[in-house]
N, CA, C and O atoms as CSV, one atom per row, in Angstrom:
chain,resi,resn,atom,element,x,y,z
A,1,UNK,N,N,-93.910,-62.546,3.922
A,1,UNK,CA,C,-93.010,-63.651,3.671
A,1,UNK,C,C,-93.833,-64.929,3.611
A,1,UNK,O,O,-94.702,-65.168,4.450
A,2,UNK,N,N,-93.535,-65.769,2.576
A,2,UNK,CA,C,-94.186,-66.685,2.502
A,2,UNK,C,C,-93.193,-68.118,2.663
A,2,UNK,O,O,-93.510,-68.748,1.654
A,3,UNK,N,N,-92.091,-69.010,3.456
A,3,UNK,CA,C,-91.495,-69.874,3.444
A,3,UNK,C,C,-91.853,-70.983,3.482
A,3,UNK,O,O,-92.930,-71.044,4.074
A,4,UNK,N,N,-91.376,-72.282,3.027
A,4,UNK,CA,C,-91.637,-73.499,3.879
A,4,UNK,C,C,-90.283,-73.652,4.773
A,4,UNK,O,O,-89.341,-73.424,4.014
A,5,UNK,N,N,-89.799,-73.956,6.121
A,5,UNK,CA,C,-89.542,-73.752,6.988
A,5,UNK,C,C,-89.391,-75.207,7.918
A,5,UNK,O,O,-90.276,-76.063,7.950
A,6,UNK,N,N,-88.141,-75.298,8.632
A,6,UNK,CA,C,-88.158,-76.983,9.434
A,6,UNK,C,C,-88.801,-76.615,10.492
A,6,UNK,O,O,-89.627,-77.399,10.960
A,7,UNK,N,N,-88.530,-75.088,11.240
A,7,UNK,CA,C,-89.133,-75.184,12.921
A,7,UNK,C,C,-88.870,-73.213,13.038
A,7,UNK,O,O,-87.987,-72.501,12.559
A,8,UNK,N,N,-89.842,-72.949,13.720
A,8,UNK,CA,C,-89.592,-71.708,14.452
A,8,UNK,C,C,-90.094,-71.651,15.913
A,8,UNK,O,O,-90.732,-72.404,16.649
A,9,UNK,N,N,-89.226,-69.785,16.060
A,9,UNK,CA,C,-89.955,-70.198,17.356
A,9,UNK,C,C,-90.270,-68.353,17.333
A,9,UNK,O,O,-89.919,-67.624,16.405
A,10,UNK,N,N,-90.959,-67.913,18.513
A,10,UNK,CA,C,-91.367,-66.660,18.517
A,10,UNK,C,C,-91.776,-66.004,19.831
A,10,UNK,O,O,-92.068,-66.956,20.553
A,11,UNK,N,N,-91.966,-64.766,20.587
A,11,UNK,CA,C,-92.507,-64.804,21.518
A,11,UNK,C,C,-94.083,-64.275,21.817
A,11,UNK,O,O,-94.615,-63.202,21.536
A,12,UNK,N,N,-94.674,-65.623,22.588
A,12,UNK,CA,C,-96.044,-65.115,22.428
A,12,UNK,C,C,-96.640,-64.511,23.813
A,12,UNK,O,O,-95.847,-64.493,24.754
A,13,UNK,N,N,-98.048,-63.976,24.058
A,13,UNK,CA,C,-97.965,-63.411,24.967
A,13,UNK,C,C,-98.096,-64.415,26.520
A,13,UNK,O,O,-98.436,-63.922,27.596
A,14,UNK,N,N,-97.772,-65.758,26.333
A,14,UNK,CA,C,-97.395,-66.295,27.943
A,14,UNK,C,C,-96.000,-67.280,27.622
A,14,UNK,O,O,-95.830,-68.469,27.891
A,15,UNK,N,N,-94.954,-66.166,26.849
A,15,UNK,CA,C,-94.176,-66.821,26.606
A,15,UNK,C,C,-93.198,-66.933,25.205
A,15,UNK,O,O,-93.723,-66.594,24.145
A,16,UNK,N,N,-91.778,-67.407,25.197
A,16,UNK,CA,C,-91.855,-67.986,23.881
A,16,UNK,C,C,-92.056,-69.450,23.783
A,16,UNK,O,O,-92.155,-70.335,24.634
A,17,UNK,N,N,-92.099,-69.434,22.046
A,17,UNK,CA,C,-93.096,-70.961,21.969
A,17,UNK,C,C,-92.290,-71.611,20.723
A,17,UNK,O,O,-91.623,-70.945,19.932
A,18,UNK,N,N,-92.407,-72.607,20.688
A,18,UNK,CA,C,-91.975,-73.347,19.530
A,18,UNK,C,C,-92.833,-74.227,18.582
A,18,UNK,O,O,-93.701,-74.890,19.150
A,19,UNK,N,N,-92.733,-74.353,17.146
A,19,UNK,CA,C,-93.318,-74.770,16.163
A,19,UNK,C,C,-92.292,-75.929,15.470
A,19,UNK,O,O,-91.108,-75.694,15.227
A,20,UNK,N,N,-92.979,-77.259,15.191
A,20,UNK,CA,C,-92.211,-77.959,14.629
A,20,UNK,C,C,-93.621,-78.764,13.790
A,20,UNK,O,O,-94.716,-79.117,14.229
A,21,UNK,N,N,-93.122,-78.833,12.667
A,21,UNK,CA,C,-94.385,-79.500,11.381
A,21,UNK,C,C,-94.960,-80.785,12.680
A,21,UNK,O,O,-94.379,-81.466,13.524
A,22,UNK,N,N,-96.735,-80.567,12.131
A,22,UNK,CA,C,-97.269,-81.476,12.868
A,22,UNK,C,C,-97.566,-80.413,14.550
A,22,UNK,O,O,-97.272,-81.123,15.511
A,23,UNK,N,N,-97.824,-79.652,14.786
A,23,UNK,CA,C,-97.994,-78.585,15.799
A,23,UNK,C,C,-99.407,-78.704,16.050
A,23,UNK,O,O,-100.140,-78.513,15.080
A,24,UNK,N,N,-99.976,-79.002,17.247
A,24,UNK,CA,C,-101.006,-79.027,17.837
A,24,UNK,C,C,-101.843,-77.062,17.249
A,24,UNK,O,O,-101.081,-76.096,17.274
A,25,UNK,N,N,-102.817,-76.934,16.965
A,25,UNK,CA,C,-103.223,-75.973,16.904
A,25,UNK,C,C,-102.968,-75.106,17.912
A,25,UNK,O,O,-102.884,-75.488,19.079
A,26,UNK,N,N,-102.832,-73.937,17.571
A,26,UNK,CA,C,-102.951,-72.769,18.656
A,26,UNK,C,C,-103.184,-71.661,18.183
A,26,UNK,O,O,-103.004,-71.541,16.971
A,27,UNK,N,N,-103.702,-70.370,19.033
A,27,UNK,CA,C,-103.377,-68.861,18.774
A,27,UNK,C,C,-102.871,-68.299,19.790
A,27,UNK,O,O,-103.220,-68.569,20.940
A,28,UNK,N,N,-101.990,-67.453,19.486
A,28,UNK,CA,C,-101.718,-66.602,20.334
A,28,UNK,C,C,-101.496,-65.389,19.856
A,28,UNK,O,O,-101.509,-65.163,18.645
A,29,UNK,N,N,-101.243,-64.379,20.855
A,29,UNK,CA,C,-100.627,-63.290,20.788
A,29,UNK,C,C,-99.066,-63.187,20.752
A,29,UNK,O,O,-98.275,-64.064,21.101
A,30,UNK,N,N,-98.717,-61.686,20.162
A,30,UNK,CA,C,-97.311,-61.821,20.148
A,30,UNK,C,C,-96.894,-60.980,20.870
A,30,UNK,O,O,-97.795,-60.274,21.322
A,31,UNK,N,N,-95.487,-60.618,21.334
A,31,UNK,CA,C,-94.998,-59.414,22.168
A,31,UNK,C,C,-93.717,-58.932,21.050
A,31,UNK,O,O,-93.356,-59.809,20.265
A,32,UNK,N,N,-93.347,-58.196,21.002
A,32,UNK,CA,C,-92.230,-57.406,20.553
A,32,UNK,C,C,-90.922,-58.430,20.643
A,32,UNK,O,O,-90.380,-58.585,21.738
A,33,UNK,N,N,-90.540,-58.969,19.730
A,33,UNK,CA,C,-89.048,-60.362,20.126
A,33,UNK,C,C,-88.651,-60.598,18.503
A,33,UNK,O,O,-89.177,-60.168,17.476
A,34,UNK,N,N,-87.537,-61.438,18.722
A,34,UNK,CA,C,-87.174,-61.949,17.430
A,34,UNK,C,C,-88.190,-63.458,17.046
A,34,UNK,O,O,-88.791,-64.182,17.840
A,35,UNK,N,N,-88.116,-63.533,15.941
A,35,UNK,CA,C,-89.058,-64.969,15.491
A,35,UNK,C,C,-87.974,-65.269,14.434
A,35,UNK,O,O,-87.816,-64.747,13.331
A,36,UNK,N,N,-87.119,-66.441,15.175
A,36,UNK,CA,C,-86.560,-67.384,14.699
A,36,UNK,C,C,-87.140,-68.462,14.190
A,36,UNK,O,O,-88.113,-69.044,14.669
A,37,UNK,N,N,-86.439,-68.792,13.032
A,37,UNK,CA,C,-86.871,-69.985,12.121
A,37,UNK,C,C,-85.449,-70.714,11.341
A,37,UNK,O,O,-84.565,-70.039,10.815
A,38,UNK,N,N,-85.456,-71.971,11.390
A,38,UNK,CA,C,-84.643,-72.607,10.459
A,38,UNK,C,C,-85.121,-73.433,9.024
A,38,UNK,O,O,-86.049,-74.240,8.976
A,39,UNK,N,N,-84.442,-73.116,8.124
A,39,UNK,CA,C,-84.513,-73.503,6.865
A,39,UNK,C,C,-83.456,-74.033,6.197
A,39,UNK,O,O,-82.408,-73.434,5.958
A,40,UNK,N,N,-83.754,-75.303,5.852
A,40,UNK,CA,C,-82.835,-76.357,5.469
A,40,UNK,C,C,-81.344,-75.950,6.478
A,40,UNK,O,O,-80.445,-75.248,6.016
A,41,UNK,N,N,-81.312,-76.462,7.720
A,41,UNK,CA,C,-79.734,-75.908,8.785
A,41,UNK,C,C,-79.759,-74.663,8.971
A,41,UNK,O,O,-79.148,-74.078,9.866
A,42,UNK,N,N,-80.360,-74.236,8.269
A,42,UNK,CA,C,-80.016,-72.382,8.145
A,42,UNK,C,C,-80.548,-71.972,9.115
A,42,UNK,O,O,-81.595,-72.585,9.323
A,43,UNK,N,N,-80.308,-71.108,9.936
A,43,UNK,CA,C,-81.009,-69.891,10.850
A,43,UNK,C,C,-81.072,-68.499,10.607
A,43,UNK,O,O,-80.083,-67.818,10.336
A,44,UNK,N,N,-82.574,-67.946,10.732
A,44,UNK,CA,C,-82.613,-66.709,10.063
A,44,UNK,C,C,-83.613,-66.402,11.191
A,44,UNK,O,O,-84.276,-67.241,11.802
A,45,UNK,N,N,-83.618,-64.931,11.391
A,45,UNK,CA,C,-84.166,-64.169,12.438
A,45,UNK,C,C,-84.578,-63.039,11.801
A,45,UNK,O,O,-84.052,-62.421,10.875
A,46,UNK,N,N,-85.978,-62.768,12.647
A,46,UNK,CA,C,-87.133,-61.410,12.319
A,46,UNK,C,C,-87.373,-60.640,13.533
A,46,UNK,O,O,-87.406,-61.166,14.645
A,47,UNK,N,N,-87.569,-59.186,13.288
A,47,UNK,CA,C,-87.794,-58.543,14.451
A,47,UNK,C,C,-89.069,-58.509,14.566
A,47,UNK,O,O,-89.212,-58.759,13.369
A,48,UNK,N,N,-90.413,-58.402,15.031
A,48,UNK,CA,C,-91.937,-58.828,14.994
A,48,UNK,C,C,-92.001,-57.534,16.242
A,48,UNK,O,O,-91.366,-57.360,17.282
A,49,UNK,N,N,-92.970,-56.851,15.633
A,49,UNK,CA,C,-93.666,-55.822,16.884
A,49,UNK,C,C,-94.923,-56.790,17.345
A,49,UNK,O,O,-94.840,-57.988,17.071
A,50,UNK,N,N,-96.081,-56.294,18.037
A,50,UNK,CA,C,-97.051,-57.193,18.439
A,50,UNK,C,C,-98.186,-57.367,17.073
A,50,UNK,O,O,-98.462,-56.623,16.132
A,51,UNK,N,N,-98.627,-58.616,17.455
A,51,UNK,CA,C,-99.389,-59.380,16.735
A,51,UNK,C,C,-100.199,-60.687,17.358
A,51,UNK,O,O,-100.423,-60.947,18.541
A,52,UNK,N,N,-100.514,-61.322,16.320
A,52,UNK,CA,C,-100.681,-62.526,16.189
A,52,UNK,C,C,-100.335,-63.636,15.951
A,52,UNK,O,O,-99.886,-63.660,14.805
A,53,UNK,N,N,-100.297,-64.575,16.408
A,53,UNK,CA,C,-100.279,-66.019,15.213
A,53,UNK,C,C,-100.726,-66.981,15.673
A,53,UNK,O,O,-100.668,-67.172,16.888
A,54,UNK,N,N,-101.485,-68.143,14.552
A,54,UNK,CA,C,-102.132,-69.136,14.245
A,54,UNK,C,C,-100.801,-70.210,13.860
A,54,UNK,O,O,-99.836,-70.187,13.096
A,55,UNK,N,N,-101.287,-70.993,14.713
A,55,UNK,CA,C,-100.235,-72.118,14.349
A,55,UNK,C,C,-101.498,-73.243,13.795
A,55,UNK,O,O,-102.617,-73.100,14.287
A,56,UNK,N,N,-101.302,-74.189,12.914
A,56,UNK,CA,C,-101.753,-75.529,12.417
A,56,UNK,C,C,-100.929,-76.762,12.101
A,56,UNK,O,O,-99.758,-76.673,12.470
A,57,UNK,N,N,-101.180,-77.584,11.665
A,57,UNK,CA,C,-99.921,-78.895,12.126
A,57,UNK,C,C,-99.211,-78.696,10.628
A,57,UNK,O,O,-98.117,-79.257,10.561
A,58,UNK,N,N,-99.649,-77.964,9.348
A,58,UNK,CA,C,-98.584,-77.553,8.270
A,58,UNK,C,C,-98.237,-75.785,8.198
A,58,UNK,O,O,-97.249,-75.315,7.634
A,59,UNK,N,N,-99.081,-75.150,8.761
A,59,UNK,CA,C,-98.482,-73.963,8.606
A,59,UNK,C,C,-99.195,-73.331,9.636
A,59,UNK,O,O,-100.232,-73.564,10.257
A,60,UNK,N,N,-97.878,-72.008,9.627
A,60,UNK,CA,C,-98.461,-70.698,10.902
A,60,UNK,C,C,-98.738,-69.488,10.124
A,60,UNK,O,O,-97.883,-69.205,9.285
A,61,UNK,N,N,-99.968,-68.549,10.246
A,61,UNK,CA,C,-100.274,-67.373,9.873
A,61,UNK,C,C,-99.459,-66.717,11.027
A,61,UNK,O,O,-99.432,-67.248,12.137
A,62,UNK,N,N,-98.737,-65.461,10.734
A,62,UNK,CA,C,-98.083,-64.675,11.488
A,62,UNK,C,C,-98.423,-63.161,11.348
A,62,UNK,O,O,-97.618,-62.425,10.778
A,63,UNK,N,N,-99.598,-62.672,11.853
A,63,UNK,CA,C,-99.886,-61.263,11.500
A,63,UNK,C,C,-99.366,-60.442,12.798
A,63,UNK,O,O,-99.631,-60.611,13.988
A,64,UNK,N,N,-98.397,-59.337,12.049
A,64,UNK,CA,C,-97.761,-58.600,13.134
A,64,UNK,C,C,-98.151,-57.150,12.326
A,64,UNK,O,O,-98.486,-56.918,11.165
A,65,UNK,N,N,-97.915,-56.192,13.666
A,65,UNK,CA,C,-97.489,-54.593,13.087
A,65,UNK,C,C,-96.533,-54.451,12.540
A,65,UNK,O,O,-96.688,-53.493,11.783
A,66,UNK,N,N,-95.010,-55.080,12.407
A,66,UNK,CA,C,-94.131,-54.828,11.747
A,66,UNK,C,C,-93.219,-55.659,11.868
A,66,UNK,O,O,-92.885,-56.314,12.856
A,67,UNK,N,N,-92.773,-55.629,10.751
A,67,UNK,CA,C,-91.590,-57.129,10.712
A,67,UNK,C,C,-90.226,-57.015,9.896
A,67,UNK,O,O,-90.331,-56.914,8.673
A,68,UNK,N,N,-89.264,-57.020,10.327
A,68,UNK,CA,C,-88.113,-56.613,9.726
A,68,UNK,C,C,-86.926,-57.870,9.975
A,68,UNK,O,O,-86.935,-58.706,10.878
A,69,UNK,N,N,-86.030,-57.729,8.997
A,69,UNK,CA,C,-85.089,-59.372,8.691
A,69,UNK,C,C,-84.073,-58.650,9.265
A,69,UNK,O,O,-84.019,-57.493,8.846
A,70,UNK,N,N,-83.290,-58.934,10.045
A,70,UNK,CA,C,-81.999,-58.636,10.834
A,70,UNK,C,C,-81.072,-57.810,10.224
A,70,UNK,O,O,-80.498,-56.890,10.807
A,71,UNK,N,N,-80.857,-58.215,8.683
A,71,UNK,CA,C,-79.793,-57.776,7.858
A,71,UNK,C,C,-80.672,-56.262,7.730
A,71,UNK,O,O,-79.923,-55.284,7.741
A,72,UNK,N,N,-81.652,-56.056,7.651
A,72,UNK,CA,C,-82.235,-54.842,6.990
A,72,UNK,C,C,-82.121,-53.609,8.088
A,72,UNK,O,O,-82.257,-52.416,7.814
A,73,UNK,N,N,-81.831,-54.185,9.438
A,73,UNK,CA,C,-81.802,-53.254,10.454
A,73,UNK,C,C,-80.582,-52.354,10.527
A,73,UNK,O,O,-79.600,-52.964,10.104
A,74,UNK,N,N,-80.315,-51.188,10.891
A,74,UNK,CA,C,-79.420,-50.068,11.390
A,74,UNK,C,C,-79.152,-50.562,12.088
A,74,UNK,O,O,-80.219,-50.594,12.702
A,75,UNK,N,N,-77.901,-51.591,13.177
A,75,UNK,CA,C,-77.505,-50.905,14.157
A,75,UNK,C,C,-77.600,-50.110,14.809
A,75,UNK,O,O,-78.158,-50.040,15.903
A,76,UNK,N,N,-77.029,-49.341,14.194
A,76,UNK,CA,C,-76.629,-47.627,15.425
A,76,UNK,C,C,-78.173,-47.272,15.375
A,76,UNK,O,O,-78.520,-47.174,16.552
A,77,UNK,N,N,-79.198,-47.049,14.591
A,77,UNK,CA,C,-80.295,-46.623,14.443
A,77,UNK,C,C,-81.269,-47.043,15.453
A,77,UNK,O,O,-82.194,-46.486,16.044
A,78,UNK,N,N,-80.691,-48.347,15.452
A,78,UNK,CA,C,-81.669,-48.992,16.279
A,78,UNK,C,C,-81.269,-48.804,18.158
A,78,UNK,O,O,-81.936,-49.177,19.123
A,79,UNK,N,N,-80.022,-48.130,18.113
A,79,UNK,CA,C,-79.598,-47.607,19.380
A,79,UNK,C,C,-80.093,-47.126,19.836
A,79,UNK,O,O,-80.659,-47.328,20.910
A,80,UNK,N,N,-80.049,-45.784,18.777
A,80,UNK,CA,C,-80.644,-44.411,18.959
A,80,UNK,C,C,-82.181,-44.580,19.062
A,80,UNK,O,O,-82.744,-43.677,19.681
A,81,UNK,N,N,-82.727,-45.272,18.717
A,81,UNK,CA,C,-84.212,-45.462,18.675
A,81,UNK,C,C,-84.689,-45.731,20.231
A,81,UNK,O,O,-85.562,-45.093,20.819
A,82,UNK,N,N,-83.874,-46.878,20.787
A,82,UNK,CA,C,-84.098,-48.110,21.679
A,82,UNK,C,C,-83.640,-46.428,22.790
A,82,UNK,O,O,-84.593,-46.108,23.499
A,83,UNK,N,N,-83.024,-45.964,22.861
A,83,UNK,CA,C,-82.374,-44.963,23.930
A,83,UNK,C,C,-83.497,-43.524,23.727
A,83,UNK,O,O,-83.946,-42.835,24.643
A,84,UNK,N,N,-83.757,-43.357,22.213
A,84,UNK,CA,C,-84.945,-42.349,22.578
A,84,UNK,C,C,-85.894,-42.864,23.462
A,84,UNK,O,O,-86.075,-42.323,24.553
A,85,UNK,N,N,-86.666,-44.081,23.030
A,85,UNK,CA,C,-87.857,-44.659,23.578
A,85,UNK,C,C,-87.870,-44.676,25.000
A,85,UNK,O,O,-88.827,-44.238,25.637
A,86,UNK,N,N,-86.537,-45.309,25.693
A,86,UNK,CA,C,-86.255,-45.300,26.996
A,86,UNK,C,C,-86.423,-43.762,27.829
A,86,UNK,O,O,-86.534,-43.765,29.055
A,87,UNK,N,N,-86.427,-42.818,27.259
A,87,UNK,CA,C,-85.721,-41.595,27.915
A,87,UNK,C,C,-87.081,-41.138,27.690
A,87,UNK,O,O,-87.381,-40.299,28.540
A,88,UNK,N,N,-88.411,-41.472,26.518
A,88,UNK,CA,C,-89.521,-41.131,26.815
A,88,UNK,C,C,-90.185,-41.085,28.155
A,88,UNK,O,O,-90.554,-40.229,28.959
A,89,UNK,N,N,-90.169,-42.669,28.012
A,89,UNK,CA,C,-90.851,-43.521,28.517
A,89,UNK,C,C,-90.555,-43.576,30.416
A,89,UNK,O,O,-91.174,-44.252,31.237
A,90,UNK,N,N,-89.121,-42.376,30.716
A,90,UNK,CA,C,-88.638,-42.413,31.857
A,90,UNK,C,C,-89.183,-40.784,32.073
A,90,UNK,O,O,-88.978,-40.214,33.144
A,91,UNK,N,N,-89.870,-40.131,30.977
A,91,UNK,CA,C,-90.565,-39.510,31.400
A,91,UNK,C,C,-91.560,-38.994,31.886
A,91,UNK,O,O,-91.922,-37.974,32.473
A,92,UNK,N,N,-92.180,-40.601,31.240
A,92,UNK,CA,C,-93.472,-40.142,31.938
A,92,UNK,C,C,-93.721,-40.984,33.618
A,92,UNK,O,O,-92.886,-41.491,34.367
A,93,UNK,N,N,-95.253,-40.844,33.756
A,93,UNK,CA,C,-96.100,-41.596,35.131
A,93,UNK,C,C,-96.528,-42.974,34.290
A,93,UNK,O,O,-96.824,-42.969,33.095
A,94,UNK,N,N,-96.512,-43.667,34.792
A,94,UNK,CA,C,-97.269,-44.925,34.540
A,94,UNK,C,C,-98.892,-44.724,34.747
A,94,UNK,O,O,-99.549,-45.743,34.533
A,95,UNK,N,N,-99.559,-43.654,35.099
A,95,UNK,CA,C,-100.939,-43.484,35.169
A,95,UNK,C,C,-101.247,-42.320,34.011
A,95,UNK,O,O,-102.383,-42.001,33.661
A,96,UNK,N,N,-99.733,-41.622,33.370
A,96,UNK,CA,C,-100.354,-41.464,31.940
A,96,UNK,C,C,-100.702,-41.997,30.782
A,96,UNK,O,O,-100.085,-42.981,30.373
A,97,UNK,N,N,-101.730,-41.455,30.061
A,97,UNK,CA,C,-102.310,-42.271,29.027
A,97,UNK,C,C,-101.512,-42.440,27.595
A,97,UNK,O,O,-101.888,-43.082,26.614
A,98,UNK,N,N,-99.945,-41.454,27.810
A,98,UNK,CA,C,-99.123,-42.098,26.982
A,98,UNK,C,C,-98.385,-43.064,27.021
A,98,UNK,O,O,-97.835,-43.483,26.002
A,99,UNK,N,N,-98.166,-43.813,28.641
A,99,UNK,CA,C,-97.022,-44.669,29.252
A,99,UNK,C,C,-97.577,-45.685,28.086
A,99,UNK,O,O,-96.827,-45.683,27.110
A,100,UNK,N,N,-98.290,-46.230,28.006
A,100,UNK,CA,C,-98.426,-47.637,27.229
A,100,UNK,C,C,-97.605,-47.540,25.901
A,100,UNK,O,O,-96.833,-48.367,25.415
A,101,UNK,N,N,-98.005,-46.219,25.415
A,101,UNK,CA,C,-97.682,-46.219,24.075
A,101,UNK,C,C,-96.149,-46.219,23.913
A,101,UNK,O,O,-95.526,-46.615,22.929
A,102,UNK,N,N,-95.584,-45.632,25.217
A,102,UNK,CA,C,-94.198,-45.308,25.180
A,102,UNK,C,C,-93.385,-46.836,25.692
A,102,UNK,O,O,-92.173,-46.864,25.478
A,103,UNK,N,N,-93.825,-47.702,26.149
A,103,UNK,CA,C,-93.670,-48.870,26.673
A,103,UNK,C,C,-93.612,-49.632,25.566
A,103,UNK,O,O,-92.546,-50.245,25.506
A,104,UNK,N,N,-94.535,-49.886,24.429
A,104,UNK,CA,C,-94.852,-50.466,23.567
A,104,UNK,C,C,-93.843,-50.186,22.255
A,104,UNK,O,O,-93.590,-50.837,21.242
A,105,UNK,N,N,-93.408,-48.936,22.759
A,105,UNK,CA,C,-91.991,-48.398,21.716
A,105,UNK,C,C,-90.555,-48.906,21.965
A,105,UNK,O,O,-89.790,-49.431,21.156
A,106,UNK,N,N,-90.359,-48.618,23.316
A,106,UNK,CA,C,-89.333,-49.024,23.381
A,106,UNK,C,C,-89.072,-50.896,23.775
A,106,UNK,O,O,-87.993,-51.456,23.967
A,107,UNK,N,N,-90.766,-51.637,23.800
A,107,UNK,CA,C,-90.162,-52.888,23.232
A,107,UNK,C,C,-90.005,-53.296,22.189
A,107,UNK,O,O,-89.453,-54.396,22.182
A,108,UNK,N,N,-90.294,-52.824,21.085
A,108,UNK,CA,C,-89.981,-53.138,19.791
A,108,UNK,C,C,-88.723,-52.343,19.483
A,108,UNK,O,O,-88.207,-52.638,18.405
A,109,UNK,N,N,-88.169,-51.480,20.134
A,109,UNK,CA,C,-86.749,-50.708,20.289
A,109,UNK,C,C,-86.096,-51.824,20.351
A,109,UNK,O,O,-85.536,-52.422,19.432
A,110,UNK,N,N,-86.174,-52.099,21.459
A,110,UNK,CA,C,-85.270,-53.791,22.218
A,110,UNK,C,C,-85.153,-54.603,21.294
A,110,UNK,O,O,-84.041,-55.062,21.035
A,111,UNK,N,N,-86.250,-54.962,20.595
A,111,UNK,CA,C,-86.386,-56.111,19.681
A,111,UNK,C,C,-85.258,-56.061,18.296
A,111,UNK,O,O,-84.327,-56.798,17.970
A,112,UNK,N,N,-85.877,-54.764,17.667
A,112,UNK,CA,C,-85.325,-54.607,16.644
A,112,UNK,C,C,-83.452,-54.506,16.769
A,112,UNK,O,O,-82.562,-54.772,15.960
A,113,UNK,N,N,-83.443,-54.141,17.784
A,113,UNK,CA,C,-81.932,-53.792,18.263
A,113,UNK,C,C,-81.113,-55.474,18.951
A,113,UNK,O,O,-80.020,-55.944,18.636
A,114,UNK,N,N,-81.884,-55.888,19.691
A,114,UNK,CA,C,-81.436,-57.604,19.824
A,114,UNK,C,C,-81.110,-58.143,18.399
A,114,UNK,O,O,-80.027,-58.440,17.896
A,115,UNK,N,N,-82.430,-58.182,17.883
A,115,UNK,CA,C,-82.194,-59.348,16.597
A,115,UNK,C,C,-81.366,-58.363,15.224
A,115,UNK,O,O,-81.178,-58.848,14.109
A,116,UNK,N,N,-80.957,-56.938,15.613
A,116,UNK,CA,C,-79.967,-56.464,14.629
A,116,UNK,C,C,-78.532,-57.403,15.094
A,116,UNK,O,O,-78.013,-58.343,14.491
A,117,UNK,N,N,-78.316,-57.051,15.800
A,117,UNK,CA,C,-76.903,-57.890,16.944
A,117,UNK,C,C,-76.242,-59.271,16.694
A,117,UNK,O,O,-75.054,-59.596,16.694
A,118,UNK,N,N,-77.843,-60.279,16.392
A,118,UNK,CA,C,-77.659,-61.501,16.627
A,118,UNK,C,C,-77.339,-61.915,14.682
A,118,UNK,O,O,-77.172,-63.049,14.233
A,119,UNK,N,N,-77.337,-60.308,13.688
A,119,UNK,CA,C,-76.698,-61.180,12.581
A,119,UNK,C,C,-75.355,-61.999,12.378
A,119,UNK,O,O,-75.156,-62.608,11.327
């Protein structure tokens, strides 16, 4: 996606953060959340697995693993997803070497399933 954009915001990894033109530089990391942005009044929302982003005082690079627009999401899919991941992830130990991966699923479960909700 390439927009020009009044303000977003996103969650990074000490936090969510906000962007408004003229933004002090930064990088951060991202966590699994919606990345809200408004355009001309409008509000539009993205589901973002983990990543990156570069903020500058005219634009932000936003490199994520996956990124999906609210409208494009399943609902119910994203239930069923968010409830597999959980029921993994309650299977395992936290000292197995799959817990991360299963952790890392079912927050982008969450995500995608929040910002389906909030169309």
């Amino acid at each position: 996606m390439s927009e020009e954009v009044d303000e977003m915001t996103a969650v990074g990894g000490e936090g969510e953060f906000g962007v408004l033109p003229g933004h002090s530089a930064l990088m951060t990391t991202l966590k699994p959340g919606g990345m809200s942005y408004k355009q001309k009044g409008k509000s539009s929302v993205i589901a973002l697995s983990s990543g990156f982003a570069e903020v500058g005082p005219e634009k932000v690079t936003i490199l994520a693993e996956g990124a999906e627009r609210a409208g494009d999401i399943d609902i119910e899919q994203a239930r069923r997803d968010l409830a597999e991941a959980e029921k993994t992830l309650e299977g395992l130990d936290r000292e197995d070497a799959a817990y991360a991966d299963a952790e890392t699923a079912a927050a982008v479960a969450a995500a995608r399933l929040e910002v389906a909700e909030k169309r």
